[in-house]
OpenMM code with the backbone's topology and positions (N, CA, C; nanometers):
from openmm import Vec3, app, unit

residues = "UNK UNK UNK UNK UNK UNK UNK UNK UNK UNK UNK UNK UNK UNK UNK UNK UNK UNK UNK UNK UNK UNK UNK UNK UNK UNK UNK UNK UNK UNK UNK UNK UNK UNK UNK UNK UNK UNK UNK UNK UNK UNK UNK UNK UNK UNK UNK UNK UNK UNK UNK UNK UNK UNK UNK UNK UNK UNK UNK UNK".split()
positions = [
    Vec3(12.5984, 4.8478, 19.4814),
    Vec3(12.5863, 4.9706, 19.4064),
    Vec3(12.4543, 4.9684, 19.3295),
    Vec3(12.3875, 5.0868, 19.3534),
    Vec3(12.2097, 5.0401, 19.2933),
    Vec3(12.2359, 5.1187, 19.0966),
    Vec3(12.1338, 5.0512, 19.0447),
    Vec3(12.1453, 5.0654, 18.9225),
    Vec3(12.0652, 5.1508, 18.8866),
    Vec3(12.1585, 5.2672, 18.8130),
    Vec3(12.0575, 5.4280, 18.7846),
    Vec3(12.0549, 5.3745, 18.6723),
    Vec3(11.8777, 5.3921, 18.6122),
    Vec3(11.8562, 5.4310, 18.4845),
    Vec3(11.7907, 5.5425, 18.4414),
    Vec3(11.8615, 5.5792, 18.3099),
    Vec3(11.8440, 5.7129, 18.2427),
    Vec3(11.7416, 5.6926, 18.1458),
    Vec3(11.6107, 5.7358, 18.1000),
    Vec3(11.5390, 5.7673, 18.0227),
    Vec3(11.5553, 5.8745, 17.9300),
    Vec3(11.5222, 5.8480, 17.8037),
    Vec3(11.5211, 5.9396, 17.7163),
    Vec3(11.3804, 5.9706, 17.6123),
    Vec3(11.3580, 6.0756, 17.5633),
    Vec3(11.2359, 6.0368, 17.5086),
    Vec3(11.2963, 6.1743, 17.3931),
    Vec3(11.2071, 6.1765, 17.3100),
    Vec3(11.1808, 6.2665, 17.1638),
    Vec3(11.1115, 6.3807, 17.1099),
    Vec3(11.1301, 6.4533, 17.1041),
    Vec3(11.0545, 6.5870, 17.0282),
    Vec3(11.1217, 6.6242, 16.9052),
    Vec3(11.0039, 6.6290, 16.8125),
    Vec3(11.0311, 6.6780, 16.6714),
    Vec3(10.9002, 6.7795, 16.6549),
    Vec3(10.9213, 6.8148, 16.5096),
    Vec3(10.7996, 6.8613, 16.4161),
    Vec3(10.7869, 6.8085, 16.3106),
    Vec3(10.6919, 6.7514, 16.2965),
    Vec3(10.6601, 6.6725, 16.1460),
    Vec3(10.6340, 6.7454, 16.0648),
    Vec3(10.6066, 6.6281, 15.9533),
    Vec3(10.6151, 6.7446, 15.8219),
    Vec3(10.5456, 6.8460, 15.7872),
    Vec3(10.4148, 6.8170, 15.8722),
    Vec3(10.3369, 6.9363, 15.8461),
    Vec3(10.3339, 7.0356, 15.9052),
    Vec3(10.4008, 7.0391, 16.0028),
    Vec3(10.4721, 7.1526, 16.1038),
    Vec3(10.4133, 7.1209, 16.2220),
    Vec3(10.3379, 7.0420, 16.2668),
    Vec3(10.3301, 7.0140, 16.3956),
    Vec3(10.4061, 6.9574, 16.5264),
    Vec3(10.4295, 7.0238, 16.6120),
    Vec3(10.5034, 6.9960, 16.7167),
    Vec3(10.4486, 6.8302, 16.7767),
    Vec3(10.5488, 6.7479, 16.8055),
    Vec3(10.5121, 6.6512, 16.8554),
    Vec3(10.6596, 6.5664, 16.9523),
    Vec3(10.5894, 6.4847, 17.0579),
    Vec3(10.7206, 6.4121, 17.1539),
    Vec3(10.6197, 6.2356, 17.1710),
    Vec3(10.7860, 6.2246, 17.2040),
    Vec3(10.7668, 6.0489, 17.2081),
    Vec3(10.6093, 6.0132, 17.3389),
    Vec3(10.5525, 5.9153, 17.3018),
    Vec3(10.5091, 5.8433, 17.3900),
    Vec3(10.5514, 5.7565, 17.4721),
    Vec3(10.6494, 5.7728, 17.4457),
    Vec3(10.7388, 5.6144, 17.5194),
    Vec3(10.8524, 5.6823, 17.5508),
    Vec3(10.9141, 5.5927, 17.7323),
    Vec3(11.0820, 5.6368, 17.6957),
    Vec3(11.1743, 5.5277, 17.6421),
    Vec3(11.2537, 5.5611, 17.6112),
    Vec3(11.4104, 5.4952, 17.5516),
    Vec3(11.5051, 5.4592, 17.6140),
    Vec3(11.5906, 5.3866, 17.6254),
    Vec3(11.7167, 5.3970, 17.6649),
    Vec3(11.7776, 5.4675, 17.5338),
    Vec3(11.9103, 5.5125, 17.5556),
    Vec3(11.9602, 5.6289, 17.5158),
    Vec3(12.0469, 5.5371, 17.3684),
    Vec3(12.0815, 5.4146, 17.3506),
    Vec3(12.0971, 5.3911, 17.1955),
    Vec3(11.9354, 5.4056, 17.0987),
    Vec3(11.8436, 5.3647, 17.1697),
    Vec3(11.7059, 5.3472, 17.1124),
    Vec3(11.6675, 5.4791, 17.0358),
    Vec3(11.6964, 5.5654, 17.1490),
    Vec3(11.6482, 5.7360, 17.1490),
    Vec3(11.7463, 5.7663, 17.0052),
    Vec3(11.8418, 5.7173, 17.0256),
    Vec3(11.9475, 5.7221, 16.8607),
    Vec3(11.8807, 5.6978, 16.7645),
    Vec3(11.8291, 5.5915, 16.7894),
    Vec3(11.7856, 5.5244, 16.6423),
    Vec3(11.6640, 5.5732, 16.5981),
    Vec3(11.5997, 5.5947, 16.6931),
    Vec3(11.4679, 5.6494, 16.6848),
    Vec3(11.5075, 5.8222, 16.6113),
    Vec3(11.5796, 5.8592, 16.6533),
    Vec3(11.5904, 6.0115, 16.6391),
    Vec3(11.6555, 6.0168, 16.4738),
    Vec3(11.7271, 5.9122, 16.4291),
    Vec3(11.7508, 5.8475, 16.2846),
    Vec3(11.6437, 5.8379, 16.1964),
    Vec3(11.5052, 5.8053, 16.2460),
    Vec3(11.4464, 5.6981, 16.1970),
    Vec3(11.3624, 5.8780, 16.1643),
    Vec3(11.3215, 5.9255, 16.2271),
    Vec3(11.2648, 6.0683, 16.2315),
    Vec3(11.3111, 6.1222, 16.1153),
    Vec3(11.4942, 6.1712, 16.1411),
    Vec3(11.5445, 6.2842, 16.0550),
    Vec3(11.5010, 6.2158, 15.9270),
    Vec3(11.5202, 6.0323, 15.8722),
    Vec3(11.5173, 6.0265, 15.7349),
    Vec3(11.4198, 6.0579, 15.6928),
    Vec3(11.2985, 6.0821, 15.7834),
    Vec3(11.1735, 6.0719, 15.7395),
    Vec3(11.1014, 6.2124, 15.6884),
    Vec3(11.2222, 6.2794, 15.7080),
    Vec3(11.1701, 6.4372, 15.6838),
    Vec3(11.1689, 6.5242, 15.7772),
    Vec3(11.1220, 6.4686, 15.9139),
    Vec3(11.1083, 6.5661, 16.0447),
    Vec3(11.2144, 6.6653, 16.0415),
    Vec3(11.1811, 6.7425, 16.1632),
    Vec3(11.2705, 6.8731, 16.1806),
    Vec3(11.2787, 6.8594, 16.3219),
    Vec3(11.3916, 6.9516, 16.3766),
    Vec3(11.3909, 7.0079, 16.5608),
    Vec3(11.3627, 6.8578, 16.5731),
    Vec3(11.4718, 6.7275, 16.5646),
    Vec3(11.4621, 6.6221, 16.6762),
    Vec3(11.5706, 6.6333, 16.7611),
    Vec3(11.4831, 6.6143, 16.8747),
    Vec3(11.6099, 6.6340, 17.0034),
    Vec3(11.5869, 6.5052, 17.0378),
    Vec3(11.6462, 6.4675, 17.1937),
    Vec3(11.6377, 6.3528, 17.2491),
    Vec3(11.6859, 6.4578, 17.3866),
    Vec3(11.5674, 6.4080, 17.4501),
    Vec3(11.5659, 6.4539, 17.5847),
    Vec3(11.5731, 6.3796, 17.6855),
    Vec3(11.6804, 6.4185, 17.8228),
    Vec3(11.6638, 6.3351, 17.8850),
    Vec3(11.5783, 6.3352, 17.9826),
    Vec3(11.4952, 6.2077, 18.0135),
    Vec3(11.3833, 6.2628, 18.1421),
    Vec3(11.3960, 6.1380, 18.2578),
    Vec3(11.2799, 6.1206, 18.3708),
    Vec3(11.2719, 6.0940, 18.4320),
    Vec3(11.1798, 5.9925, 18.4398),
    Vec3(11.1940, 5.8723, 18.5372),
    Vec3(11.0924, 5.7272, 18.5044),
    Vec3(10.9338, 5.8193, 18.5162),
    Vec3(10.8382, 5.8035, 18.4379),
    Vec3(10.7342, 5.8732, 18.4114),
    Vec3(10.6950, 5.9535, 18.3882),
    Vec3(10.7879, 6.0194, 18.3341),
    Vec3(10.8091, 6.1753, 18.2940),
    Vec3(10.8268, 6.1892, 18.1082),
    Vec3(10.7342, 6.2405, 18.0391),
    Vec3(10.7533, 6.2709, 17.9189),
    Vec3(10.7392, 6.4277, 17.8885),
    Vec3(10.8221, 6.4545, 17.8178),
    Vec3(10.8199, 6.5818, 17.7473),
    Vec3(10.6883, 6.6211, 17.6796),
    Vec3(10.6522, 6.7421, 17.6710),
    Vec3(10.5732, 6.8146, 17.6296),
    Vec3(10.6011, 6.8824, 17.4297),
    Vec3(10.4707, 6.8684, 17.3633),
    Vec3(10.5561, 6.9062, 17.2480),
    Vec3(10.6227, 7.0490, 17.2475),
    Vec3(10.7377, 7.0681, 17.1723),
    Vec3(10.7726, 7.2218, 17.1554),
    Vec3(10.6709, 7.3181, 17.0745),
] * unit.nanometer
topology = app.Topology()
chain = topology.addChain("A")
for resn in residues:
    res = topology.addResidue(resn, chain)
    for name in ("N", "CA", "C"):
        topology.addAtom(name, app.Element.getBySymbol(name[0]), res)
């Protein structure tokens, strides 16, 4: 049985209102913590998106 992995990566807006997404992907507890680590920080609009091996999101 071959082993699917799921990528996840990040889009927020920081504090100054700029749209911005992860550089990196995640596995999907990481993308948690990471998306934690955001909201305390003030950010806004964090999602966790799921994508594809080399595939990153675009900012909103």
């Amino acid at each position: 049985m071959p082993i699917t992995t799921q990528n996840h990566a990040l889009t927020w807006t920081d504090l100054d209102g700029v749209p911005r997404s992860s550089a990196v992907a995640y596995d999907k507890p990481s993308a948690s913590r990471r998306q934690q680590e955001l909201e305390d920080a003030g950010c806004s609009n964090v999602q966790i998106i799921e994508t594809k091996p080399g595939q990153l999101p675009e900012p909103a």
